[in-house]
PDB file of N, CA, C and O in Angstrom:
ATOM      1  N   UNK A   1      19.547 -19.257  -6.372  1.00  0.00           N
ATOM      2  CA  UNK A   1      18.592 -18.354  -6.967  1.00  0.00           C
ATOM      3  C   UNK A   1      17.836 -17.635  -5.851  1.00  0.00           C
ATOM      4  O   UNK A   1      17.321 -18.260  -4.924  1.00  0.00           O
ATOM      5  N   UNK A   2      17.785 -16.388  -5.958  1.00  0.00           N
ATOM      6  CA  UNK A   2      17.066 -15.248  -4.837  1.00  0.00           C
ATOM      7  C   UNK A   2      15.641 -15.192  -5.357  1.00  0.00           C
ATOM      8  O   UNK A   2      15.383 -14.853  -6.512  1.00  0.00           O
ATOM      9  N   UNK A   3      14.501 -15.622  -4.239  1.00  0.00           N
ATOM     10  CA  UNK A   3      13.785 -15.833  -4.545  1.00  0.00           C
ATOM     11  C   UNK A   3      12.649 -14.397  -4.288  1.00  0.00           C
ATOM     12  O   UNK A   3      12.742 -13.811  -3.210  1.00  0.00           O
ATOM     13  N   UNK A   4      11.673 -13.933  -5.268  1.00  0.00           N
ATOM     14  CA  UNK A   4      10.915 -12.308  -5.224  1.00  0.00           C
ATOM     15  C   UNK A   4       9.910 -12.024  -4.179  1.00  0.00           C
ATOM     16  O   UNK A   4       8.773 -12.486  -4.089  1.00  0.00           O
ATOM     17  N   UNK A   5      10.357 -11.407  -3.606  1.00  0.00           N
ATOM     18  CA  UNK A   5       9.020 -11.093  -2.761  1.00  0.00           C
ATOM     19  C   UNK A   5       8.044 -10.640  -2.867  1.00  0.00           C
ATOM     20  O   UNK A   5       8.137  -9.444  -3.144  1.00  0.00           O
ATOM     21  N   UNK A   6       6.607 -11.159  -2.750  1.00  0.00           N
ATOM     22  CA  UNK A   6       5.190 -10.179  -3.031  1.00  0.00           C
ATOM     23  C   UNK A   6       4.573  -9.979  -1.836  1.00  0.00           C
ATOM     24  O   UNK A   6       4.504 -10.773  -0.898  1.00  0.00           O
ATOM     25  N   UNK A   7       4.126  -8.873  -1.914  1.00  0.00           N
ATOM     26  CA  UNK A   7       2.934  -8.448  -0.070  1.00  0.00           C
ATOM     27  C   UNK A   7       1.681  -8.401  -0.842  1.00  0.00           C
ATOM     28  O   UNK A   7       1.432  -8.162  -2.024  1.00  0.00           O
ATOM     29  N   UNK A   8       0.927  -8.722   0.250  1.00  0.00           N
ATOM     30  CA  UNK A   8      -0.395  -8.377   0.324  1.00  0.00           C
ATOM     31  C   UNK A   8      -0.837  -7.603   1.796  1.00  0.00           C
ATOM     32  O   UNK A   8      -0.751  -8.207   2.866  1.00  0.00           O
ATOM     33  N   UNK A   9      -1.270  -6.336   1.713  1.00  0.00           N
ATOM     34  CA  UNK A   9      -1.803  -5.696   3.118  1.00  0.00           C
ATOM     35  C   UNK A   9      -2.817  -6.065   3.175  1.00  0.00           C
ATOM     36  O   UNK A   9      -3.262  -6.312   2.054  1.00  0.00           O
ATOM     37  N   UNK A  10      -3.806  -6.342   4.337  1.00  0.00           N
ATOM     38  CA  UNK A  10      -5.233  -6.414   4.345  1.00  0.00           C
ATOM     39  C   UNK A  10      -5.270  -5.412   5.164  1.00  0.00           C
ATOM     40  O   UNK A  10      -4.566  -5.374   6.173  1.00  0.00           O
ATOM     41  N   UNK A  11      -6.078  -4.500   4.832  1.00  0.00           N
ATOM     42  CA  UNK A  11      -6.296  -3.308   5.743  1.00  0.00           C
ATOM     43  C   UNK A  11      -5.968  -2.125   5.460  1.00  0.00           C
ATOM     44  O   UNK A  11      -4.818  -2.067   5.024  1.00  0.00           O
ATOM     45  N   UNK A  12      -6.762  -0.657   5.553  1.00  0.00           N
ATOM     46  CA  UNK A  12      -6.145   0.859   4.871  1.00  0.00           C
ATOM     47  C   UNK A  12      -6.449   1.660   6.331  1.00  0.00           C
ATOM     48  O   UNK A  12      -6.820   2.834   6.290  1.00  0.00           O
ATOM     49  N   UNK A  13      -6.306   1.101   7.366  1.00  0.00           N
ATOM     50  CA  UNK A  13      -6.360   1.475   8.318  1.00  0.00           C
ATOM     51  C   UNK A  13      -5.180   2.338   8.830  1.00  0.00           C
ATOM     52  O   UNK A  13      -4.825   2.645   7.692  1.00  0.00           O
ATOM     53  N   UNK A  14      -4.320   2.954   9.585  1.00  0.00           N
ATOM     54  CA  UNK A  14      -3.239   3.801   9.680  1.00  0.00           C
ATOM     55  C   UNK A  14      -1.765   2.707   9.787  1.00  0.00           C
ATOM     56  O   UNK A  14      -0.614   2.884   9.390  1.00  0.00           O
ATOM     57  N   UNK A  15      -2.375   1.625  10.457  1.00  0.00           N
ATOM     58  CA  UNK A  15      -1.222   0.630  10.454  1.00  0.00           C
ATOM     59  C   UNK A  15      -1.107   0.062   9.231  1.00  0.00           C
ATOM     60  O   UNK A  15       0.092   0.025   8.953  1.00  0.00           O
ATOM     61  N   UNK A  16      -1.881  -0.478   8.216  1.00  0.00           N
ATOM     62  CA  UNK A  16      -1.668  -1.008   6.761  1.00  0.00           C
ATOM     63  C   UNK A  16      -1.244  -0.265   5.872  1.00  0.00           C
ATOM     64  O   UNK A  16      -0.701  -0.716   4.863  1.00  0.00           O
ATOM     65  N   UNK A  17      -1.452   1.256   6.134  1.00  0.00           N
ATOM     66  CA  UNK A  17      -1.070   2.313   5.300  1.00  0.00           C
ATOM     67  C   UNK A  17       0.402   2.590   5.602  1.00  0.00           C
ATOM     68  O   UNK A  17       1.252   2.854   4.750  1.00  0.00           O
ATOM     69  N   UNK A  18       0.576   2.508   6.772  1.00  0.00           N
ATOM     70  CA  UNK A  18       2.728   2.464   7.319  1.00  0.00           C
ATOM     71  C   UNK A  18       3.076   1.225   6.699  1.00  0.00           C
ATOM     72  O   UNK A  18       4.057   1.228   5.955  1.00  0.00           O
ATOM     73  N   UNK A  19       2.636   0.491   6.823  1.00  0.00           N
ATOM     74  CA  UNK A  19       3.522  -0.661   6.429  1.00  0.00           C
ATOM     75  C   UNK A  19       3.126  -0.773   4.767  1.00  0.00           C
ATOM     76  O   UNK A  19       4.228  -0.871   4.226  1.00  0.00           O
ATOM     77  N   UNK A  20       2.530  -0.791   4.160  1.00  0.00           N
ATOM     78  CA  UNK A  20       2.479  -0.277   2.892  1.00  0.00           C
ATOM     79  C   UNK A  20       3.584   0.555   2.365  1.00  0.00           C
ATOM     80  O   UNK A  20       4.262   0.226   1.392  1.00  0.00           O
ATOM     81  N   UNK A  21       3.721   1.513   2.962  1.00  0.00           N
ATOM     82  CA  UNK A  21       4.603   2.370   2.581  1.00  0.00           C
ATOM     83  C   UNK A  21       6.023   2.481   2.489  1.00  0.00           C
ATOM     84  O   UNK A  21       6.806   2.965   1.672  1.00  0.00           O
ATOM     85  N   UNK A  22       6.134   1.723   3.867  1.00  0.00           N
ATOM     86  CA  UNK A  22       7.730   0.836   3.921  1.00  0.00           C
ATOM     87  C   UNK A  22       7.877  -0.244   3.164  1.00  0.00           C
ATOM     88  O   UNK A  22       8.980  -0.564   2.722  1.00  0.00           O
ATOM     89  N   UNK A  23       6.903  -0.850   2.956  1.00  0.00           N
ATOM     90  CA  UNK A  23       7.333  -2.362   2.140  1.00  0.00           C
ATOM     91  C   UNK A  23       7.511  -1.549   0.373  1.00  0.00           C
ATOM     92  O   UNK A  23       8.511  -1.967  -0.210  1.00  0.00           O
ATOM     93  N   UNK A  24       6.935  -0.829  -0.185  1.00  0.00           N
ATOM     94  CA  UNK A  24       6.851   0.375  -1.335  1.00  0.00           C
ATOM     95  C   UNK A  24       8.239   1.091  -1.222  1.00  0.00           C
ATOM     96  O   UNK A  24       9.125   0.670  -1.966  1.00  0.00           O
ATOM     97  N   UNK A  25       8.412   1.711  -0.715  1.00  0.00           N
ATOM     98  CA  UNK A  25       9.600   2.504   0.056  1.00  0.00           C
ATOM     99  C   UNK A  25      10.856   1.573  -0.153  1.00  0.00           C
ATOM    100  O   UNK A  25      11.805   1.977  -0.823  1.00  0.00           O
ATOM    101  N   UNK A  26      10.852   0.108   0.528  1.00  0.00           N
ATOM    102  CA  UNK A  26      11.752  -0.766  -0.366  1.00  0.00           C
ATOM    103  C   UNK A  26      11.745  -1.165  -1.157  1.00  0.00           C
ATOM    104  O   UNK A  26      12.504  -2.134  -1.194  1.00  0.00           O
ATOM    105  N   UNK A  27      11.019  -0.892  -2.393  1.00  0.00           N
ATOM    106  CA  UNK A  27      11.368  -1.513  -3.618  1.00  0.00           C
ATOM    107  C   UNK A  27      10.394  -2.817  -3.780  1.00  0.00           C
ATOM    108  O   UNK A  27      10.385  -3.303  -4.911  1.00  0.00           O
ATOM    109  N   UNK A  28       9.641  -3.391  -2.875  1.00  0.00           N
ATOM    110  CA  UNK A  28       8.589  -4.512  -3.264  1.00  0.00           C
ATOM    111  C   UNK A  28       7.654  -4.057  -3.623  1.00  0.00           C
ATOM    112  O   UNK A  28       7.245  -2.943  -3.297  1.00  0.00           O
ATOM    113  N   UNK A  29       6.940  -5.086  -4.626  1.00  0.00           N
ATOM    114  CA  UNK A  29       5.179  -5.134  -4.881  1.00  0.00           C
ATOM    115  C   UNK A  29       4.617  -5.308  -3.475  1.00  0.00           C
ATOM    116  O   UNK A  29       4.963  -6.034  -2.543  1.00  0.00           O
ATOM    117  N   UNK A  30       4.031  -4.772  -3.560  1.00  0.00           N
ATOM    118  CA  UNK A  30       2.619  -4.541  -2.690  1.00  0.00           C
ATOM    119  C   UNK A  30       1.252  -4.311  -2.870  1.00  0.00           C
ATOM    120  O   UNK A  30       0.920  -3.284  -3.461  1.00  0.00           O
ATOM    121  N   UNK A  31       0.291  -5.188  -2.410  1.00  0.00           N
ATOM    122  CA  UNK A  31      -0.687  -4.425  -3.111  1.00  0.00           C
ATOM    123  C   UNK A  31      -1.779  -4.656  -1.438  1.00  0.00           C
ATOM    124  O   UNK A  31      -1.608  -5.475  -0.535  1.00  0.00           O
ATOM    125  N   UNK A  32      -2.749  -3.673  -1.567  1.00  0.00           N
ATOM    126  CA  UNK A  32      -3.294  -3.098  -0.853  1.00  0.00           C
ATOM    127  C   UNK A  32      -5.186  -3.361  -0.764  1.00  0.00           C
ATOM    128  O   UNK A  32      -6.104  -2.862  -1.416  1.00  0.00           O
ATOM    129  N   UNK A  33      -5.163  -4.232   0.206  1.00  0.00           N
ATOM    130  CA  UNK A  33      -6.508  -5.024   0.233  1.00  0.00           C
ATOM    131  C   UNK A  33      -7.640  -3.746   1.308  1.00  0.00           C
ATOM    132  O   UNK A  33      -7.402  -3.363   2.454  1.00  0.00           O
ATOM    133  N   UNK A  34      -8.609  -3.434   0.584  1.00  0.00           N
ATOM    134  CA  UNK A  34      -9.329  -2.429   1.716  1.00  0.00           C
ATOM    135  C   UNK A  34     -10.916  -3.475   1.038  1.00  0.00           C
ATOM    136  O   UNK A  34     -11.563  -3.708   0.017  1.00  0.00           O
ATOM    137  N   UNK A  35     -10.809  -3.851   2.816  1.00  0.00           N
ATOM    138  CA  UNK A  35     -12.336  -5.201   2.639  1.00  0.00           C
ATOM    139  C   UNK A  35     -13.709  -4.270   3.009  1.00  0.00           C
ATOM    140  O   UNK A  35     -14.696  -4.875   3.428  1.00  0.00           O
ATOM    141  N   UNK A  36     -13.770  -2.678   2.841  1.00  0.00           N
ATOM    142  CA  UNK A  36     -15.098  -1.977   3.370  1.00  0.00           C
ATOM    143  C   UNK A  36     -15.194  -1.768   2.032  1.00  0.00           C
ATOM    144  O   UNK A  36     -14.637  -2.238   1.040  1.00  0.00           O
ATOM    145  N   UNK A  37     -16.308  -0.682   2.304  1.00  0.00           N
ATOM    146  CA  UNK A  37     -16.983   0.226   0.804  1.00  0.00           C
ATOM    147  C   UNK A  37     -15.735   1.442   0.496  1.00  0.00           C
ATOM    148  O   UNK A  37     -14.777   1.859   1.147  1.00  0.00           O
ATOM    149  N   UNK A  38     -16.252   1.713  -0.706  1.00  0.00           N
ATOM    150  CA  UNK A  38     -15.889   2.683  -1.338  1.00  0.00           C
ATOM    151  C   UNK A  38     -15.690   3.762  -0.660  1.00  0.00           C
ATOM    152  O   UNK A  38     -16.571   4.145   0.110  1.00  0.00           O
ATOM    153  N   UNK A  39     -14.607   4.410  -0.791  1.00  0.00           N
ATOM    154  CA  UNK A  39     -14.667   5.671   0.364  1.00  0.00           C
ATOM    155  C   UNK A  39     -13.795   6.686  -0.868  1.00  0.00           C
ATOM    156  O   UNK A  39     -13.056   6.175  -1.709  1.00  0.00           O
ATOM    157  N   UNK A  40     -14.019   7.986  -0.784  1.00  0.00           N
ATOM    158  CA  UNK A  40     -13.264   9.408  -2.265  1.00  0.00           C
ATOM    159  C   UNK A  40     -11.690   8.715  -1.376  1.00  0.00           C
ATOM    160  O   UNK A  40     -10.990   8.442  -2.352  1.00  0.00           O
ATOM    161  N   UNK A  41     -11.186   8.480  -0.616  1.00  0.00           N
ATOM    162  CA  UNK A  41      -9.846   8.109   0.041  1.00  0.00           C
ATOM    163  C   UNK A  41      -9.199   7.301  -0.993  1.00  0.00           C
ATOM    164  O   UNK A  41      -8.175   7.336  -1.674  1.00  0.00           O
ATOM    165  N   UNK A  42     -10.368   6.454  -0.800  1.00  0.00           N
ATOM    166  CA  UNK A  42      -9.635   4.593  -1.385  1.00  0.00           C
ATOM    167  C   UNK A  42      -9.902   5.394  -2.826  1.00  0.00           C
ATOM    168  O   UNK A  42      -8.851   5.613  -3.428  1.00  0.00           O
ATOM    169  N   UNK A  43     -10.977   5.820  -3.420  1.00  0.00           N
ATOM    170  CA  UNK A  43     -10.959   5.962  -4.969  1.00  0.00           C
ATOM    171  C   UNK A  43      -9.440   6.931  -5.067  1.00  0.00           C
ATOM    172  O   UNK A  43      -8.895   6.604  -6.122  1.00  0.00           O
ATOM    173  N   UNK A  44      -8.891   7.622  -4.585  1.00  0.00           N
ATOM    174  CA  UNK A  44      -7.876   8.328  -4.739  1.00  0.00           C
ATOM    175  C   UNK A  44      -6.778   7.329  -4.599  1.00  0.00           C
ATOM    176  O   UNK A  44      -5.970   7.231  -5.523  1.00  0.00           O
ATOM    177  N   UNK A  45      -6.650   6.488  -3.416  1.00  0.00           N
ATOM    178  CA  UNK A  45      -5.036   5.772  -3.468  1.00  0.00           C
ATOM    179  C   UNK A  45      -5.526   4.494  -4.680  1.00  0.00           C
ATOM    180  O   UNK A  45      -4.569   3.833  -5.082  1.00  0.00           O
ATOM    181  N   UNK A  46      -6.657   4.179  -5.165  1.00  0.00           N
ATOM    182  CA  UNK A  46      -7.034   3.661  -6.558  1.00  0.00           C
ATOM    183  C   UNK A  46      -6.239   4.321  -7.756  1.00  0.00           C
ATOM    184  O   UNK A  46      -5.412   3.627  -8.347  1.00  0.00           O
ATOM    185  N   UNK A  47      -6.399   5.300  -8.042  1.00  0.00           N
ATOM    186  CA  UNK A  47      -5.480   5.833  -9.116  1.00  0.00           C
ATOM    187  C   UNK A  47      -4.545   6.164  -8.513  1.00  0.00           C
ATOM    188  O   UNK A  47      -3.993   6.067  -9.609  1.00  0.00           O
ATOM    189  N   UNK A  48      -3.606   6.538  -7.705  1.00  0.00           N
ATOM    190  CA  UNK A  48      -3.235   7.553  -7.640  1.00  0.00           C
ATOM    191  C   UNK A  48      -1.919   6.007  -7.851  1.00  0.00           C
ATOM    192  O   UNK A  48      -0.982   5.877  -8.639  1.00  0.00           O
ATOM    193  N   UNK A  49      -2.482   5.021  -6.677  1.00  0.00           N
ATOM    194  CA  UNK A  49      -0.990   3.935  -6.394  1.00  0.00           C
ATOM    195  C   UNK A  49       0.241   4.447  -6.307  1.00  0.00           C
ATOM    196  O   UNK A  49       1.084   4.494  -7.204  1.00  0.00           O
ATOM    197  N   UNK A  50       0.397   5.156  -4.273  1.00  0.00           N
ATOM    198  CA  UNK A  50       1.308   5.900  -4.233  1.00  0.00           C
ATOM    199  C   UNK A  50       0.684   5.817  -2.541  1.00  0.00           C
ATOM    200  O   UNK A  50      -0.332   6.214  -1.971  1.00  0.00           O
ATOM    201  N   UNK A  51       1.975   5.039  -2.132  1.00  0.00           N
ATOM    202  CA  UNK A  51       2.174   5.778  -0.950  1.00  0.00           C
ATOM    203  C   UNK A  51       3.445   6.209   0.277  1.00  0.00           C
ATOM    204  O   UNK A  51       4.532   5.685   0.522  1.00  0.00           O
ATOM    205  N   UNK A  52       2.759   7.353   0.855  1.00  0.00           N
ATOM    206  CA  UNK A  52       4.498   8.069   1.285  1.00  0.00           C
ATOM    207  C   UNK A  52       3.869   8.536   2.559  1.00  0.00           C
ATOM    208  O   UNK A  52       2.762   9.030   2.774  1.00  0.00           O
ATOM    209  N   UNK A  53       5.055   8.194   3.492  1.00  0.00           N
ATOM    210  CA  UNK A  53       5.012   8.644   4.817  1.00  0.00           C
ATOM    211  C   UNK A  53       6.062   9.942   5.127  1.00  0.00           C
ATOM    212  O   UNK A  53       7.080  10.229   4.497  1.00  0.00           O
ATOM    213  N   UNK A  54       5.411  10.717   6.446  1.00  0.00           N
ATOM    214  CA  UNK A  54       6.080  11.280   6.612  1.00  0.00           C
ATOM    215  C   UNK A  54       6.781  11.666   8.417  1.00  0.00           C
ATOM    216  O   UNK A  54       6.327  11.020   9.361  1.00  0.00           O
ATOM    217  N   UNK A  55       7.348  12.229   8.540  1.00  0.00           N
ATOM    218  CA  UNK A  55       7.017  12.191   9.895  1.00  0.00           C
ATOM    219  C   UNK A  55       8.665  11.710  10.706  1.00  0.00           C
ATOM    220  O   UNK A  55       9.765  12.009  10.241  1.00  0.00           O
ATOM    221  N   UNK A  56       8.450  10.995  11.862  1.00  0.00           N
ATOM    222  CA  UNK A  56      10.048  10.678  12.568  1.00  0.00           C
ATOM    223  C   UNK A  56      10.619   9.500  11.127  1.00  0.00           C
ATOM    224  O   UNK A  56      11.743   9.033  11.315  1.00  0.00           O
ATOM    225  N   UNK A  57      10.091   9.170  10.140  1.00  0.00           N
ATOM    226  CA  UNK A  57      10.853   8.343   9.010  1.00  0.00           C
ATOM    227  C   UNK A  57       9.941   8.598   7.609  1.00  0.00           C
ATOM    228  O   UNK A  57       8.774   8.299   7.354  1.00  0.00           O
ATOM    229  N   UNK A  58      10.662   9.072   7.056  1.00  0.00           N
ATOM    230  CA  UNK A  58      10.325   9.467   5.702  1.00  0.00           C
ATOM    231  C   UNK A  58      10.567   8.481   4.790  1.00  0.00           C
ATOM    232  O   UNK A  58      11.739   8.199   4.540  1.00  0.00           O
ATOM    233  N   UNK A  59       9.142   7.561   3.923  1.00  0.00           N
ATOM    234  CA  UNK A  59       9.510   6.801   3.169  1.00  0.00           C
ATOM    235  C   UNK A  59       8.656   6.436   2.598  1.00  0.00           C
ATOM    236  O   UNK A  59       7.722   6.207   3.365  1.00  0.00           O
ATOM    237  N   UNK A  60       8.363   6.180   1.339  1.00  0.00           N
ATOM    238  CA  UNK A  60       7.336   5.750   0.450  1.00  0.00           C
ATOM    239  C   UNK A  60       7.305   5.260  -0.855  1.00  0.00           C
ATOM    240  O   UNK A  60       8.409   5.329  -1.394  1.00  0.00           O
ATOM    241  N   UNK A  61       6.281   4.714  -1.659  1.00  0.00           N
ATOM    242  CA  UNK A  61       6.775   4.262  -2.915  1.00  0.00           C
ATOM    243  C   UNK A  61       5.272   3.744  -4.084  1.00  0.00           C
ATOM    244  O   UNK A  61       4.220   4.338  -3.843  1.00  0.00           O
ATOM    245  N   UNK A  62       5.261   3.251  -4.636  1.00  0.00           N
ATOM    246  CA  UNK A  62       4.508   3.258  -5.737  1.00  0.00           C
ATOM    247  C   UNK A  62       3.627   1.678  -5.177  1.00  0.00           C
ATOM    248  O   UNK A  62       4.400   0.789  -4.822  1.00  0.00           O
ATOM    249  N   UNK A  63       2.623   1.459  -5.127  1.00  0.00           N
ATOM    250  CA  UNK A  63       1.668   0.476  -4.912  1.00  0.00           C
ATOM    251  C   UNK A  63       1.568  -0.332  -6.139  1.00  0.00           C
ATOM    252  O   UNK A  63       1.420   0.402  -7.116  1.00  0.00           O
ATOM    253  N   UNK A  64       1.596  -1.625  -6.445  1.00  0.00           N
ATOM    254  CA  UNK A  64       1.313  -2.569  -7.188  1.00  0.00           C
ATOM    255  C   UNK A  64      -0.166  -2.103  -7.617  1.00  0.00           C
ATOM    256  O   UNK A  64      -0.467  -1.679  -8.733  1.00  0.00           O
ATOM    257  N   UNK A  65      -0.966  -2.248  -6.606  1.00  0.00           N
ATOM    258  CA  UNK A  65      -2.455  -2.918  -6.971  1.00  0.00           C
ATOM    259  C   UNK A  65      -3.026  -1.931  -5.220  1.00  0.00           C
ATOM    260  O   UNK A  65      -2.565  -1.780  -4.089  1.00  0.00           O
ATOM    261  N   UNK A  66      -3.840  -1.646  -5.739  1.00  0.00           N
ATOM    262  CA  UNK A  66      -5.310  -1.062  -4.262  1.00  0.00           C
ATOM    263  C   UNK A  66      -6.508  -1.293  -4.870  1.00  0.00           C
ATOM    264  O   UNK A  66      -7.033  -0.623  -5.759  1.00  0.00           O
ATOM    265  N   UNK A  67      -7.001  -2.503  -4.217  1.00  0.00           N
ATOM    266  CA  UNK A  67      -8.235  -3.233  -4.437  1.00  0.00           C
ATOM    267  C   UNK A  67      -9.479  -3.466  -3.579  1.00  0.00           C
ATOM    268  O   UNK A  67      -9.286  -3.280  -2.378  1.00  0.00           O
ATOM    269  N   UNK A  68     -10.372  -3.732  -3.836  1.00  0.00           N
ATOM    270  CA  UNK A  68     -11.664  -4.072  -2.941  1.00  0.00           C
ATOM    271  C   UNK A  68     -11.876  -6.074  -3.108  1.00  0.00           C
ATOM    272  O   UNK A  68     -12.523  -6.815  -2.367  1.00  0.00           O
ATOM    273  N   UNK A  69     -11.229  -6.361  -4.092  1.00  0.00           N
ATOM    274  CA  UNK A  69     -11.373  -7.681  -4.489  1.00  0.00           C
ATOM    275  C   UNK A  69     -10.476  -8.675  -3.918  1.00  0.00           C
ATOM    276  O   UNK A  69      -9.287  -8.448  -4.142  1.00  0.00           O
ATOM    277  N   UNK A  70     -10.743  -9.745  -3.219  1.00  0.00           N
ATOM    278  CA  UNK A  70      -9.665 -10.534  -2.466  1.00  0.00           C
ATOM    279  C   UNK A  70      -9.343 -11.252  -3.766  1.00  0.00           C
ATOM    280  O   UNK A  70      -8.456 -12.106  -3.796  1.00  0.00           O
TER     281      UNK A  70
END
């Protein structure tokens, strides 16, 4: 039996946001821990649960969960 993978990022910093996007980008849940305040950024990747890179690798995908709550 193949067992499912879940992520948790801590961080919406530029490195949590790449790797977010690749782990999304393949097809896993992910969900996306931002431990500051409220920022119009975070309220946007809040609804929006979407993220895509661009650049020397193009890749992105749909976010589980972007939370303030551990």
């Amino acid at each position: 039996m193949q067992k499912k993978l879940n992520f948790a990022v801590l961080g919406t910093g530029n490195g949590g946001r790449a790797f977010c996007g690749q782990i999304a980008g393949r097809g896993y849940p992910v969900v996306m821990y931002k431990p500051l305040g409220e920022t119009t950024e975070f309220l946007q990747l809040k609804e929006e649960k979407e993220m895509y890179l661009t650049g020397n690798t193009s890749i992105g995908g749909k976010l589980q969960c972007v939370t303030m709550n551990m």
